[in-house]
N, C-alpha and C positions, 0 to 999 in steps of 0.2 A: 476572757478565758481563764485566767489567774487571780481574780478577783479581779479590785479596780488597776492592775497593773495591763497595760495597751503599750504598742508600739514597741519603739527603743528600749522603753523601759522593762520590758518582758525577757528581750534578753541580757538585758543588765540584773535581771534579777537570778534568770538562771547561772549569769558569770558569779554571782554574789552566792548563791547554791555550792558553786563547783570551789570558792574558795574557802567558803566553811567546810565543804569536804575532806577539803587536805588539811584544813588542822584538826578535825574529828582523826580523818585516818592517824594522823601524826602524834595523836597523843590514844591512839589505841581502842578507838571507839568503831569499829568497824561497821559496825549494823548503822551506822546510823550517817559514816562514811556512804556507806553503799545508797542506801534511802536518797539522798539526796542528789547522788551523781544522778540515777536515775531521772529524778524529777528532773535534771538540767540537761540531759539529752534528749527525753520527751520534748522538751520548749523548745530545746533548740532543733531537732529537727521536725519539728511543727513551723515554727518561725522562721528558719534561715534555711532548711534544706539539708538534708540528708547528706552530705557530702562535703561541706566546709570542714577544714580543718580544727574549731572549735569542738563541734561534735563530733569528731574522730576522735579525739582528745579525751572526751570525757568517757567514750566508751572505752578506751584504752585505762582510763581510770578505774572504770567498773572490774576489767579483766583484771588490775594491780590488785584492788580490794580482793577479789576471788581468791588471786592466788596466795596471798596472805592466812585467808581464814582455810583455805586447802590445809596451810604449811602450819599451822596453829591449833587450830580443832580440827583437818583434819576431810576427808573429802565427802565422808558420808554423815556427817553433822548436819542437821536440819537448815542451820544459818548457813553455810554453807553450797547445801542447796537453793535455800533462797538466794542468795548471790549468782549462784550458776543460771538461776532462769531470769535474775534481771537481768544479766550478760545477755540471753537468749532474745530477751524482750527488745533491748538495746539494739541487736543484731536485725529484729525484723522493721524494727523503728527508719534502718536504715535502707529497708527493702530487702536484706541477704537474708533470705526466707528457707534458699537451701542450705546455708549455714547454721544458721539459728534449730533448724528443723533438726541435727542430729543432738544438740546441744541438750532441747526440749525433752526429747525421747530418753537421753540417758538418766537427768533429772526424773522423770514420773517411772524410770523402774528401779531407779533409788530410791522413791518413794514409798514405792509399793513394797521395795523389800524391807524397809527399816520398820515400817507400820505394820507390817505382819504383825 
């Protein structure tokens, strides 16, 4: 699925994801913070299930990075909103479909309004 990365090694890869994220975040890299938590709650809940505490974790990371570039650039900055729909994405990742769904919805009429 990951290339040649199978098994154990898949989510050792996504743990190995989640800790370059925190030193991205840490040294103020946040786009790229974010990019990655992503990828390791994808794997992990593909691999280990929606509901380990691993993958809570990392979505609770994705929320940290949000609220960072919220408090920094700002809440209707493009990056910004990209962060808010991988929160959203993360959220259906977990099955919370009617969580996720109000998150989505305020993302695309932010959208809509800044692209005008």
């Amino acid at each position: 699925m990951y290339g040649l990365i199978e098994g154990d090694a898949t989510c050792d890869y996504a743990s190995l994801l989640h800790n370059v994220a925190a030193f991205d975040e840490s040294h103020g890299f946040y786009g790229k913070a974010e990019a990655k938590l992503a990828t390791a709650v994808s794997i992990k809940a593909i691999e280990l299930g929606v509901k380990i505490p691993d993958t809570l974790t990392n979505v609770r990371n994705i929320a940290l990075v949000l609220e960072l570039r919220e408090n920094t650039i700002g809440t209707n900055h493009l990056d910004t909103l990209t962060s808010t729909a991988n929160l959203a994405t993360a959220l259906q990742n977990q099955g919370k479909l009617e969580e996720a769904k109000p998150i989505e919805f305020r993302v695309l009429e932010t959208r809509k309004t800044i692209l005008r």
